[in-house]
C-alpha positions as CSV (number, residue, x, y, z in Angstrom):
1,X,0.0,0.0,0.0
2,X,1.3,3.5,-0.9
3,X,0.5,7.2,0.6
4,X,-1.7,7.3,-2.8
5,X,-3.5,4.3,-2.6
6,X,-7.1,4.6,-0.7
7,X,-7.4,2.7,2.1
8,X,-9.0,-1.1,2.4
9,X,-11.4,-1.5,4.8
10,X,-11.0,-4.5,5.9
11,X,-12.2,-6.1,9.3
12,X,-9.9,-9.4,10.5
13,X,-12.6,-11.2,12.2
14,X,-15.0,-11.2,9.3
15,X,-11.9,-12.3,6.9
16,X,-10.8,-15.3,9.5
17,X,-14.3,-16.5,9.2
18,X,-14.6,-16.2,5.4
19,X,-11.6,-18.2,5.2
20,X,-12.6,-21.0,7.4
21,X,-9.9,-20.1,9.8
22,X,-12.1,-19.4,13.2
23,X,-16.0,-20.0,13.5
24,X,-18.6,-17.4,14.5
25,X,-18.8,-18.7,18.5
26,X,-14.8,-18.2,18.5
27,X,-15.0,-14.6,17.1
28,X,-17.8,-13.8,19.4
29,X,-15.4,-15.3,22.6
30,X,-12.3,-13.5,21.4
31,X,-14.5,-10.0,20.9
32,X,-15.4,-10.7,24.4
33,X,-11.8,-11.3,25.7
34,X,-10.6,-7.8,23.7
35,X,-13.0,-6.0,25.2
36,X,-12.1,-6.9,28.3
37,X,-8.2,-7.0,28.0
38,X,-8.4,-4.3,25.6
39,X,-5.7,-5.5,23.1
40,X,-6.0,-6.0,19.6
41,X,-8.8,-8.6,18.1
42,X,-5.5,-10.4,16.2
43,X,-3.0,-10.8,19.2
44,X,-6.3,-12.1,21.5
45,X,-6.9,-14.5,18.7
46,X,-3.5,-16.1,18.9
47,X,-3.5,-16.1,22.6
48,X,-6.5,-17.8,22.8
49,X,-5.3,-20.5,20.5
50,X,-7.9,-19.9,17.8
51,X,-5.2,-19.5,15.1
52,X,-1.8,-19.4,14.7
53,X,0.6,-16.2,14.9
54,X,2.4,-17.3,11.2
55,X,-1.3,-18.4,9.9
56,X,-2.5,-15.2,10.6
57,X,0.1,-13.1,9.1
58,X,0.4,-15.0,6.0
59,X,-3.4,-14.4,5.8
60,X,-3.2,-10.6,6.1
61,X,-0.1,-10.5,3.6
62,X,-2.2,-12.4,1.2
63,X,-5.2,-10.3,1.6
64,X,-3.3,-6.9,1.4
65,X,-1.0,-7.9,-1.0
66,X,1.7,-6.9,1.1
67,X,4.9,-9.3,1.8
68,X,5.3,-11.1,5.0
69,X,9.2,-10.5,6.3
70,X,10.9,-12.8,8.7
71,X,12.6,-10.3,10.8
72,X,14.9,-13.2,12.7
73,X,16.1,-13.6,8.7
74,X,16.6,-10.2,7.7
75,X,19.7,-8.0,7.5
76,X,18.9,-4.4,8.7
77,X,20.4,-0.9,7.7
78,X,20.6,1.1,10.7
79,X,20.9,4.4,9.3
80,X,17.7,3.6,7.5
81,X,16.0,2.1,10.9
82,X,16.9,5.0,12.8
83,X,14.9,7.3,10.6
84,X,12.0,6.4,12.6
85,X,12.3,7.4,16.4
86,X,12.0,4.6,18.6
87,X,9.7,5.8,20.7
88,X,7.1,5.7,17.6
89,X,8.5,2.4,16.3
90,X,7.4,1.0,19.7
91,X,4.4,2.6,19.6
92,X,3.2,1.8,16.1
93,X,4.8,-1.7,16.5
94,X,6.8,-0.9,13.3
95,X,10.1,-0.7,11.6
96,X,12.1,0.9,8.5
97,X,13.2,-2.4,6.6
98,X,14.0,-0.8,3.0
99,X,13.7,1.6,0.5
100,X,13.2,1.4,-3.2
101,X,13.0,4.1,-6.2
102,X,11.7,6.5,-3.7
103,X,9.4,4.4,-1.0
104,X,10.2,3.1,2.4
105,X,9.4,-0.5,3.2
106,X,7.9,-0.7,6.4
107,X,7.1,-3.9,8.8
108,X,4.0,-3.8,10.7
109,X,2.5,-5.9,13.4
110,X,-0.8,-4.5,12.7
111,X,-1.1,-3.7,8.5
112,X,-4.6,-2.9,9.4
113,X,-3.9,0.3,11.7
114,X,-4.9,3.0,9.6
115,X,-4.1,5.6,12.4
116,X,-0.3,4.3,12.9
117,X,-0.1,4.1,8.9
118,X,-1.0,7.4,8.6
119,X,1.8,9.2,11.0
120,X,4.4,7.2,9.6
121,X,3.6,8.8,6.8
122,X,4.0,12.4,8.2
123,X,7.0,11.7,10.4
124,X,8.7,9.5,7.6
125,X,7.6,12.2,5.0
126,X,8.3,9.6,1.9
127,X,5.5,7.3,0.2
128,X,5.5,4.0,2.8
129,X,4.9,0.2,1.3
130,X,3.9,-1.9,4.0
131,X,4.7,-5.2,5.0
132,X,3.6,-7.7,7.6
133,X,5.9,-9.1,10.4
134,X,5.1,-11.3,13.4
135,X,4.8,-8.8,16.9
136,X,7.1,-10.9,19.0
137,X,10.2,-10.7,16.6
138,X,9.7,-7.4,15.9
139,X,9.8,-6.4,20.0
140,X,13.0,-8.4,20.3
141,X,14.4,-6.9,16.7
142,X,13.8,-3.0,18.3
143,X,15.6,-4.3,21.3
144,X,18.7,-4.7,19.6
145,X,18.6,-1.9,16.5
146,X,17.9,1.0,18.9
147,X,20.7,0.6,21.1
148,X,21.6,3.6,23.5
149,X,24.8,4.0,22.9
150,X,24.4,7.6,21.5
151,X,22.2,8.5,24.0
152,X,24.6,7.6,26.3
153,X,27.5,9.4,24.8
154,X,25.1,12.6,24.4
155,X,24.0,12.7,28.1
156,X,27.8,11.8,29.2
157,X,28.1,15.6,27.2
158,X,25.1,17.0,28.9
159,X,26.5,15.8,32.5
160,X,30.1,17.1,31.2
161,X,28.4,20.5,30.6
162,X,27.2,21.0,34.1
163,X,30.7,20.4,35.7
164,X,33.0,23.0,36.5
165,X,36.8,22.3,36.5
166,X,36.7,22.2,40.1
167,X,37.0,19.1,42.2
168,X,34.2,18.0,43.0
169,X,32.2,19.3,46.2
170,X,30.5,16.0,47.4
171,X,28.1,17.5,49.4
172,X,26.5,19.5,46.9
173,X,26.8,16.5,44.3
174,X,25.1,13.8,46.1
175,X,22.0,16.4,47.3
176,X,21.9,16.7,43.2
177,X,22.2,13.5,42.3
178,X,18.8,13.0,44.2
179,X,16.7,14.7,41.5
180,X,15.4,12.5,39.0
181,X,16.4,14.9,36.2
182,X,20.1,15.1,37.3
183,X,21.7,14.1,33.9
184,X,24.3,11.5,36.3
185,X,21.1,9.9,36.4
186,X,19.7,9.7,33.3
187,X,23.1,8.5,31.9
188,X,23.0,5.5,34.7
189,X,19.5,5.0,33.4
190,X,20.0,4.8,30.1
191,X,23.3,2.9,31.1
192,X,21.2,0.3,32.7
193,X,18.9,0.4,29.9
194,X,21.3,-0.4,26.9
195,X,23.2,-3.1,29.4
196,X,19.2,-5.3,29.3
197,X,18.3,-4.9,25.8
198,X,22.2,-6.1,24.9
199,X,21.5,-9.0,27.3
200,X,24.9,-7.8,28.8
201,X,26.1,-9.4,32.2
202,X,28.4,-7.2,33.2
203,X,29.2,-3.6,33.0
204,X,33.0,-2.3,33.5
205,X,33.6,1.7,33.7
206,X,36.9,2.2,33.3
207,X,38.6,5.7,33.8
208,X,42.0,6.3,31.1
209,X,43.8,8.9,31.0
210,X,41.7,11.5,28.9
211,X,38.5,8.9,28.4
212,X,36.4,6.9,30.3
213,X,35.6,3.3,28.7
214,X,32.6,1.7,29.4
215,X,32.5,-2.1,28.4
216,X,29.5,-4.6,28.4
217,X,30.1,-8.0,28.5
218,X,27.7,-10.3,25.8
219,X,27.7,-13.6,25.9
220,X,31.0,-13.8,27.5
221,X,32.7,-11.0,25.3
222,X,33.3,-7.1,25.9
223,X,32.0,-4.9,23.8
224,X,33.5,-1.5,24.4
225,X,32.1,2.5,24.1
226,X,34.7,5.3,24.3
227,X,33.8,8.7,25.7
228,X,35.7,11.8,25.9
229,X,33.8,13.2,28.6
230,X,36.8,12.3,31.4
231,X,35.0,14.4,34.1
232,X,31.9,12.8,34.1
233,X,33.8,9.5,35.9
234,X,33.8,10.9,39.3
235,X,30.2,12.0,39.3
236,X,28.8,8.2,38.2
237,X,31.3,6.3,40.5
238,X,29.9,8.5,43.0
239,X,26.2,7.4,42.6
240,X,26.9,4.2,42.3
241,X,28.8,4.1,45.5
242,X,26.0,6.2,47.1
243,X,23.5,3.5,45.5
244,X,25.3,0.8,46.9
245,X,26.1,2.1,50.1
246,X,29.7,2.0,50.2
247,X,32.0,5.0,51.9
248,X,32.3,7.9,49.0
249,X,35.5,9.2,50.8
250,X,37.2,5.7,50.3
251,X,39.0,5.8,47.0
252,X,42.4,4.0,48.3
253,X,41.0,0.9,48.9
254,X,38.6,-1.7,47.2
255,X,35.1,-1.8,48.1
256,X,32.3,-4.1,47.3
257,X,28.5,-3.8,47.4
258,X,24.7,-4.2,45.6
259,X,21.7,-2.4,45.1
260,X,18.7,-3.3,42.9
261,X,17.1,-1.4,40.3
262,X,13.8,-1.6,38.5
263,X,14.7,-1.5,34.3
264,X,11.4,-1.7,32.1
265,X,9.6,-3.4,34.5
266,X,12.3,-5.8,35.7
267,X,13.9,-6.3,38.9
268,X,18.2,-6.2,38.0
269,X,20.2,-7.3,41.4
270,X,23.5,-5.1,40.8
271,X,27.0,-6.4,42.6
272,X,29.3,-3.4,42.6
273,X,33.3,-4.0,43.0
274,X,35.3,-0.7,42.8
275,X,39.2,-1.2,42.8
276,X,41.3,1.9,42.8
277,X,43.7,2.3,39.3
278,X,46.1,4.5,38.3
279,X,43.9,6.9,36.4
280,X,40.8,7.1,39.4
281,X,38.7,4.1,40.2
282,X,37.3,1.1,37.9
283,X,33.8,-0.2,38.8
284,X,32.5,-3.4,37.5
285,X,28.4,-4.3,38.1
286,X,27.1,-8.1,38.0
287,X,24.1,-7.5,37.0
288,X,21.2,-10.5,37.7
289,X,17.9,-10.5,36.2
290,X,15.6,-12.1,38.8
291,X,13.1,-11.8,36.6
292,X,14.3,-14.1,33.5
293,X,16.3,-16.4,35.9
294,X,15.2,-20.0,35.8
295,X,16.8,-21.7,38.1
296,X,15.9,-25.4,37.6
297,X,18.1,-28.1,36.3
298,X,16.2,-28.1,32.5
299,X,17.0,-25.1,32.0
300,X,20.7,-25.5,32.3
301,X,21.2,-26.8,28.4
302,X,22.9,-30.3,30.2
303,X,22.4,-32.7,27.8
304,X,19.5,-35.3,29.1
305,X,21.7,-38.6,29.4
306,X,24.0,-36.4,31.9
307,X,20.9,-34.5,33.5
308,X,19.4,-37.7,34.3
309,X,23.0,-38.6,36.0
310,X,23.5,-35.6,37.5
311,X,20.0,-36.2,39.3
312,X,20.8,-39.5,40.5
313,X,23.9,-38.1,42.0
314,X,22.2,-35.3,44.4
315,X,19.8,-37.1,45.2
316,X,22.1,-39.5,47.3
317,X,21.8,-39.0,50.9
318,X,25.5,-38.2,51.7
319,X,29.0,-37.8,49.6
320,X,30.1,-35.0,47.8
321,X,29.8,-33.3,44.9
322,X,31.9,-30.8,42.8
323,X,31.5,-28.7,40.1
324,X,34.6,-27.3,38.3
325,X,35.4,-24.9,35.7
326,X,36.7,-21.1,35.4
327,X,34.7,-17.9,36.4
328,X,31.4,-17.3,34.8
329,X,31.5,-21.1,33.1
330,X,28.1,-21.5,35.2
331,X,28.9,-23.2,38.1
332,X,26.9,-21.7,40.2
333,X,23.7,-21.9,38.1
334,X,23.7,-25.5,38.3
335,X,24.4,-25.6,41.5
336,X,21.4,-23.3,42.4
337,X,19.7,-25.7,39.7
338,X,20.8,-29.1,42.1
339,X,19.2,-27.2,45.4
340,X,16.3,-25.8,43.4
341,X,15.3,-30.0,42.9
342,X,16.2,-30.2,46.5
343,X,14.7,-27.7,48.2
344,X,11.6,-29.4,50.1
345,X,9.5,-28.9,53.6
346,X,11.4,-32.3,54.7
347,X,15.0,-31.3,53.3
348,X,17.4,-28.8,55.6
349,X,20.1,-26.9,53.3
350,X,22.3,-24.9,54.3
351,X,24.9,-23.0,51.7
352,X,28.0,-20.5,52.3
353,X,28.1,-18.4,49.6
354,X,30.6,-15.1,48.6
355,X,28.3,-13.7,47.4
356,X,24.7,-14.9,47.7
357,X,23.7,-14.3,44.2
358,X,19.7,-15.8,44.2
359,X,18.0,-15.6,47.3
360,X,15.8,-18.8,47.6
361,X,13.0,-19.5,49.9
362,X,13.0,-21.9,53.1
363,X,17.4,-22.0,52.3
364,X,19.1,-21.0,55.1
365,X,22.0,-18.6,53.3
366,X,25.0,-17.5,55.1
367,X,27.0,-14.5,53.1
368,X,30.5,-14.9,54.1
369,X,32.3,-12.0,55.0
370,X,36.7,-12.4,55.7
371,X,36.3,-9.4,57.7
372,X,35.0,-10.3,60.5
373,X,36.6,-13.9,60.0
374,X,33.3,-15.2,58.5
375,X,34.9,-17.7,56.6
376,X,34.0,-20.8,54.4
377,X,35.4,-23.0,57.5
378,X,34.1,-21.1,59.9
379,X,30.6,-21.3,58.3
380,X,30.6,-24.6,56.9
381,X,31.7,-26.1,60.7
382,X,28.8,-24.1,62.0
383,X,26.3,-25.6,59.9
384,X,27.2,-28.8,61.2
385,X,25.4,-27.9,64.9
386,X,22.6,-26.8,62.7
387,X,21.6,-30.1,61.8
388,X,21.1,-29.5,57.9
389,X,20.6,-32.5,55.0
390,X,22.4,-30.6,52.4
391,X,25.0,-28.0,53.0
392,X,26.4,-26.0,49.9
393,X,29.6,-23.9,50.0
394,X,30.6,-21.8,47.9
395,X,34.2,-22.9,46.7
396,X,36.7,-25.3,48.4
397,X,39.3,-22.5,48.5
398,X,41.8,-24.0,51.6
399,X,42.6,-27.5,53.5
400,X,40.4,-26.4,56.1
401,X,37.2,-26.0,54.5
402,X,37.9,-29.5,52.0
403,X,38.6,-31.6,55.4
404,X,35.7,-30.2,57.3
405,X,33.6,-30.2,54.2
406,X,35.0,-34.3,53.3
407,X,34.0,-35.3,56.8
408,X,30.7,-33.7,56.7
409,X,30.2,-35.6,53.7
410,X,31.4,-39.2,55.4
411,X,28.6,-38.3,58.0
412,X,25.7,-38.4,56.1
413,X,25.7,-35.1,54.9
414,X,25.3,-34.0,51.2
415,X,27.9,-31.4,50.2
416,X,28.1,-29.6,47.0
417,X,30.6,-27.5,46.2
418,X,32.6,-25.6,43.2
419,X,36.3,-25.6,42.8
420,X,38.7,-24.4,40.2
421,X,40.1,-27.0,37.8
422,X,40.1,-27.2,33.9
423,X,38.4,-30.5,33.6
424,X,36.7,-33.2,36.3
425,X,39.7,-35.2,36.5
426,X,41.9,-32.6,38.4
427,X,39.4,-32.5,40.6
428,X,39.9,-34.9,43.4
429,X,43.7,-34.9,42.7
430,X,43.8,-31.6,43.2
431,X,42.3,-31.9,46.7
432,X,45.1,-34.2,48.0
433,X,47.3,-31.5,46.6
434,X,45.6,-29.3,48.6
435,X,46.2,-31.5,51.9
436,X,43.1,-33.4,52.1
437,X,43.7,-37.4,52.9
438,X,43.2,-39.4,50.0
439,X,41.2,-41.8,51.9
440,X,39.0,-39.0,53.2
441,X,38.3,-37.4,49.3
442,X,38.3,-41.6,48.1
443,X,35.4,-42.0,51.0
444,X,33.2,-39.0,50.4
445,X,33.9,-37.8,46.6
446,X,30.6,-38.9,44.6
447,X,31.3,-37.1,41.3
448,X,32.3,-34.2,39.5
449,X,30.8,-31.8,36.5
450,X,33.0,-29.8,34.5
451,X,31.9,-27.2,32.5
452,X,32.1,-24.4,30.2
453,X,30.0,-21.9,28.3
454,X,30.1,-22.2,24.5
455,X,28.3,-19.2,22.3
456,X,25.6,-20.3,20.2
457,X,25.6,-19.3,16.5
458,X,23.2,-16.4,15.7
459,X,20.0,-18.1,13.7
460,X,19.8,-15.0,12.0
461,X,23.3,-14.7,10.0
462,X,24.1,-18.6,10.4
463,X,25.7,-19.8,6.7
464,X,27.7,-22.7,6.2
465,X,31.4,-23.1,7.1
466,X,34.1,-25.5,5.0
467,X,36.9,-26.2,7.7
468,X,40.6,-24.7,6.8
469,X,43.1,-27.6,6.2
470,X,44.7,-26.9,9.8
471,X,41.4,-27.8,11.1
472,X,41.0,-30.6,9.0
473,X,44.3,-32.0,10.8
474,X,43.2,-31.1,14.2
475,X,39.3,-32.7,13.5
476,X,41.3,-36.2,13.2
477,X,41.7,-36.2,16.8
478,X,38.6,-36.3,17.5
479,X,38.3,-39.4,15.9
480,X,34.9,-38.7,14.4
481,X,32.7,-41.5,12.6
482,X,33.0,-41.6,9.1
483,X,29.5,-39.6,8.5
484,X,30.3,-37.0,10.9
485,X,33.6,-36.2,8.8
486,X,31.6,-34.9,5.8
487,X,29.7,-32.7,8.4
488,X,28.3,-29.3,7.6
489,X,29.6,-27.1,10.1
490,X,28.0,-23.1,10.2
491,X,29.2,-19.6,11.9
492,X,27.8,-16.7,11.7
493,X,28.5,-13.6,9.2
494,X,27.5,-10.7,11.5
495,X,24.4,-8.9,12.1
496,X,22.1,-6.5,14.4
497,X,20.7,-9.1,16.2
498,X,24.4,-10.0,17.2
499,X,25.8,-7.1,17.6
500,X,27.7,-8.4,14.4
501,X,29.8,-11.0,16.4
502,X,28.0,-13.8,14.9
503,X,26.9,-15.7,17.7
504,X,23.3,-14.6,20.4
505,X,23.4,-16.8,23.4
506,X,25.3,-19.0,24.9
507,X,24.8,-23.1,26.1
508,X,26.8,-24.8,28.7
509,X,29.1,-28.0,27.4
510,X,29.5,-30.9,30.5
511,X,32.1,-33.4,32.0
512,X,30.7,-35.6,33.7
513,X,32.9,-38.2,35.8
514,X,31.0,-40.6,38.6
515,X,33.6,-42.3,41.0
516,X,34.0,-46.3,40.4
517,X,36.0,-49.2,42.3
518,X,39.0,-48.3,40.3
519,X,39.3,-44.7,40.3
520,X,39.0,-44.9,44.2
521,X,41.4,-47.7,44.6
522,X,43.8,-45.2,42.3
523,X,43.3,-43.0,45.0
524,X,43.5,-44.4,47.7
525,X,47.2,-45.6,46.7
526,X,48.0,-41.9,45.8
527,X,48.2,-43.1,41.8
528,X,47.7,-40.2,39.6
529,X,48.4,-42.0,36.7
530,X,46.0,-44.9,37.5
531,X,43.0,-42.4,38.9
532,X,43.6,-40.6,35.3
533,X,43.7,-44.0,33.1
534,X,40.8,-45.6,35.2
535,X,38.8,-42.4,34.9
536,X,39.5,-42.3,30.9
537,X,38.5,-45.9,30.6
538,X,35.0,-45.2,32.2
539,X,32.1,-46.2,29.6
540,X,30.2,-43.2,30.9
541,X,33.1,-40.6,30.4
542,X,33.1,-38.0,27.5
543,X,35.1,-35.0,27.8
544,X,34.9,-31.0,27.4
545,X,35.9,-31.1,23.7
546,X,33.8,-33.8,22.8
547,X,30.1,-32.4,23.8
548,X,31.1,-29.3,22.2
549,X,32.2,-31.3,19.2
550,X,28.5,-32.7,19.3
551,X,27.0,-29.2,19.1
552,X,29.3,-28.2,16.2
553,X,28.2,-31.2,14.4
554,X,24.3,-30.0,15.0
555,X,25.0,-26.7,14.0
556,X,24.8,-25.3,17.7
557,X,28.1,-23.4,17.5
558,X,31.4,-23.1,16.1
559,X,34.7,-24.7,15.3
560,X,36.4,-22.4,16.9
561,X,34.6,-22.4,20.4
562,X,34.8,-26.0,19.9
563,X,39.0,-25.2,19.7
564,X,38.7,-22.6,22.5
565,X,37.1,-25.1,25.3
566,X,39.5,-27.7,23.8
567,X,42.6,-26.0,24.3
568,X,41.3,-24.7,28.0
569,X,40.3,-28.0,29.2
570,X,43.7,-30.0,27.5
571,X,45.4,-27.5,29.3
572,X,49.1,-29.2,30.3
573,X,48.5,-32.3,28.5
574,X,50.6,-33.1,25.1
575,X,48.4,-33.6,21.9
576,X,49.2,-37.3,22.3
577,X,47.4,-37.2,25.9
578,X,44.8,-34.6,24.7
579,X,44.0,-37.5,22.1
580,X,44.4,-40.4,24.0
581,X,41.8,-39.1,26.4
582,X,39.3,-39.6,23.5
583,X,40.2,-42.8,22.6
584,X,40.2,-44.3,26.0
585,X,36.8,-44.5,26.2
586,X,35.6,-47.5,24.6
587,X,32.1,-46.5,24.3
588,X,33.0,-43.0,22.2
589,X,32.2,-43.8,18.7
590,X,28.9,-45.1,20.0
591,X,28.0,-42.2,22.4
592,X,29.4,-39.8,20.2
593,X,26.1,-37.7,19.2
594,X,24.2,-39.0,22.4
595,X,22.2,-35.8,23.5
């Protein structure tokens, strides 16, 4: 449809019916249900289950004459997107997709508003050709073309504007800082903002020399903004110290804290760390979305043969449990996953946690605080008189808290706990290297889980991928069956809905190892090399490299984050042991795309 053409009326209840799609008694419910919700007579359709979202738009495309765009599958312009404000792409539920001799292509979620047709034309101020896209992609798609990062940049200016050269008086700017117009505000706002539509985990400010750098963290990887506006640093660490309630005269020392804040509806649990550097201080923010977490083990992304293990496992009434890998591989997501299963009326748990991240009902949480000499011991030996079922602590980080934790364990106590190894079978080794008796981790240790986090490939820029001869070379140790050889593996080529990087998302990749008769014996006698052979030869173990070699082959992710958990769990083994720990395991070829 252009600005010329007259407009259609055309009523969507009345064309559902004439096509057979929906039957009087369902329009007269769903006109009910609108008039009660008050949204729009399509979107109650849907949720009603009368007809489906795709059915429905390839209806109205059809009807108008219009095309129907997959917005997961296109490739944006962002010049051309930003024509329209997003304020009025939100409201119309529309976006700029293309232009043509002249006319802008615009998606719609609704063809059929003739009010939001008609500004578009007056604010676009060009003939408009309209096309149909599906409402949910289209919320998610504005999430991640309108980023904030100039409105950032331009409030970092504005703030900038309002400071004199003088140090600051910190009085007068923390009275200020209390107005909801104070620009400090409204560039932590829109921080806050830009850091939840990114999906970002963390935020690092970062003073330099002459420019601050503020650095989000996707899916495991900064992405960095540059501003000139060096003065404006002092005035944000400021309110974020005031937010979090740390000392504002401390800049010499290190200080930790939280707050929570409220961002488009959803509750965001902040963890500040400030660290004094050479150029003033650098703050980093956790940030936790309470409202998206999902806590349970399903939602983890463990495979279901190792899921259905891994429940098995806690679900034993004493022995000990470990889960390994480096910071942010998702330990403690699956830990809160294991006492999310356990957490019942007949069950006591108790965890020690630095910090407590998720705050779960009828846990008794203990946040321990070196301080005041609240340590993992001191905690963990504590429990003990408080006559729990399962304890949890946080990370076995000296001999004291393994012994006390191993013995707690022999005593019919379940313990989980996280400790930093590259793959499960460092694990109870490295205990006895850090002065446990072998006897006492052989006795207690029920298994370990290894893991990493691996990006997913973005669906919308996925293509295929031919592997370079190097790779080719590097594939054969994987020792792959002869179909899986001639594979198709993808990456991704860069777009908007990945912030070009290629991948959106990440899924963990697991190591599961389950003690036997002969990995205890092995320890028992002190044998590193027989715990490590025995633990090879398991039937039931597969390591790092290989799970992320099975999503590779489903198209899941990439060679090269297939290389780069490789290379971080083989860490300090020769290529000949890397390999043989594939071999070993007589059950592999069979196994190999288990899950």
């Amino acid at each position: 449809m252009t600005m010329n053409e007259p407009r259609r009326k055309l009523r969507i209840g009345d064309l559902l019916i004439q096509e057979g799609v929906i039957t009087e008694p369902q329009l007269a419910t769903a006109l009910g249900e609108q008039k009660r919700t008050g949204r729009k007579l399509g979107r109650t359709l849907v949720e009603l289950g009368y007809v489906g979202e795709i059915e429905l738009m390839n209806l109205l495309a059809r009807q108008l004459d219009v095309p129907f765009v997959r917005l997961n599958q296109y490739r944006f312009d962002g010049a051309l997107v930003k024509r329209l404000p997003e304020a009025l792409a939100r409201r119309f539920r529309a976006i700029v997709l293309a232009e043509q001799a002249g006319e802008l292509l615009v998606g719609m979620a609704d063809p059929l508003d003739i009010f939001a047709y008609d500004e578009l034309v007056r604010v676009l101020k060009q003939p408009v050709r309209q096309a149909v896209v599906r409402e949910s992609e289209l919320l998610s798609t504005l999430d991640m073309v309108y980023r904030r990062t100039e409105e950032i940049a331009s409030l970092a200016e504005e703030l900038e504007d309002e400071l004199s050269d003088d140090v600051f008086d910190l009085a007068t700017m923390s009275a200020s800082s209390a107005s909801e117009d104070a620009p400090v505000v409204k560039l932590l706002q829109t921080l806050f903002e830009d850091a939840i539509q990114a999906r970002s985990s963390d935020i690092h400010i970062e003073p330099d020399e002459s420019v601050i750098r503020i650095r989000q963290r996707v899916d495991g990887v900064l992405q960095e903004q540059v501003m000139k506006e060096k003065r404006v640093h002092s005035a944000v660490v400021l309110r974020l110290k005031l937010m979090a309630g740390l000392n504002i005269s401390e800049k010499r020392l290190p200080q930790d804290g939280r707050f929570n804040v409220r961002v488009k509806g959803r509750s965001i649990d902040v963890r500040v760390s400030t660290m004094p550097v050479q150029y003033g201080e650098s703050v980093v923010m956790r940030l936790l979305d309470h409202s998206q977490a999902s806590l349970g083990l399903d939602n983890g992304g463990m495979p279901p043969h190792l899921l259905e293990r891994f429940r098995r496992m806690i679900r034993k009434p004493h022995g000990m449990i470990l889960v390994t890998g480096p910071t942010g591989s998702g330990k403690t997501t699956t830990l809160y996953g294991a006492l999310t299963e356990l957490n019942r009326p007949e069950v006591k748990i108790i965890t020690a946690e630095d910090p407590v991240e998720y705050r779960l009902p009828r846990i008794t949480q203990v946040q321990v605080n070196p301080r005041i000499g609240l340590e993992f011991a001191s905690v963990l030996r504590a429990s003990l008189r408080q006559d729990p079922d399962v304890i949890l602590v946080g990370e076995m980080r000296d001999r004291e808290t393994v012994e006390i934790g191993l013995r707690a364990a022999m005593t019919g106590h379940l313990v989980l706990s996280t400790l930093h190894t590259n793959d499960s079978l460092g694990s109870a080794l490295r205990m006895i290297d850090m002065g446990a008796e072998p006897f006492l981790v052989a006795s207690s240790l029920l298994g370990v889980v290894a893991q990493r986090l691996v990006r997913r490939v973005c669906d919308n820029c996925s293509e295929s991928y031919t592997p370079t001869e190097q790779e080719k070379v590097w594939l054969a140790s994987f020792d792959l069956a002869p179909a899986d050889r001639q594979a198709g593996f993808v990456q991704g080529s860069g777009c908007y809905h990945c912030s070009h990087t290629g991948y959106r998302g990440r899924i963990g990749v697991y190591e599961m190892l389950e003690m036997n008769e002969a990995m205890l014996d092995a320890l028992r006698r002190q044998d590193v090399a027989g715990f490590t052979r025995a633990a090879r030869r398991s039937p039931l173990y597969r390591p790092l490299g290989q799970c992320a070699m099975d999503y590779a082959l489903q198209g899941v992710t990439t060679l090269e984050e297939v290389a780069r958990v490789t290379a971080s769990a083989d860490a300090g083994l020769s290529p000949d042991e890397a390999r043989a720990g594939v071999e070993d395991s007589p059950d592999h070829r069979a196994s190999l795309l288990e899950g």
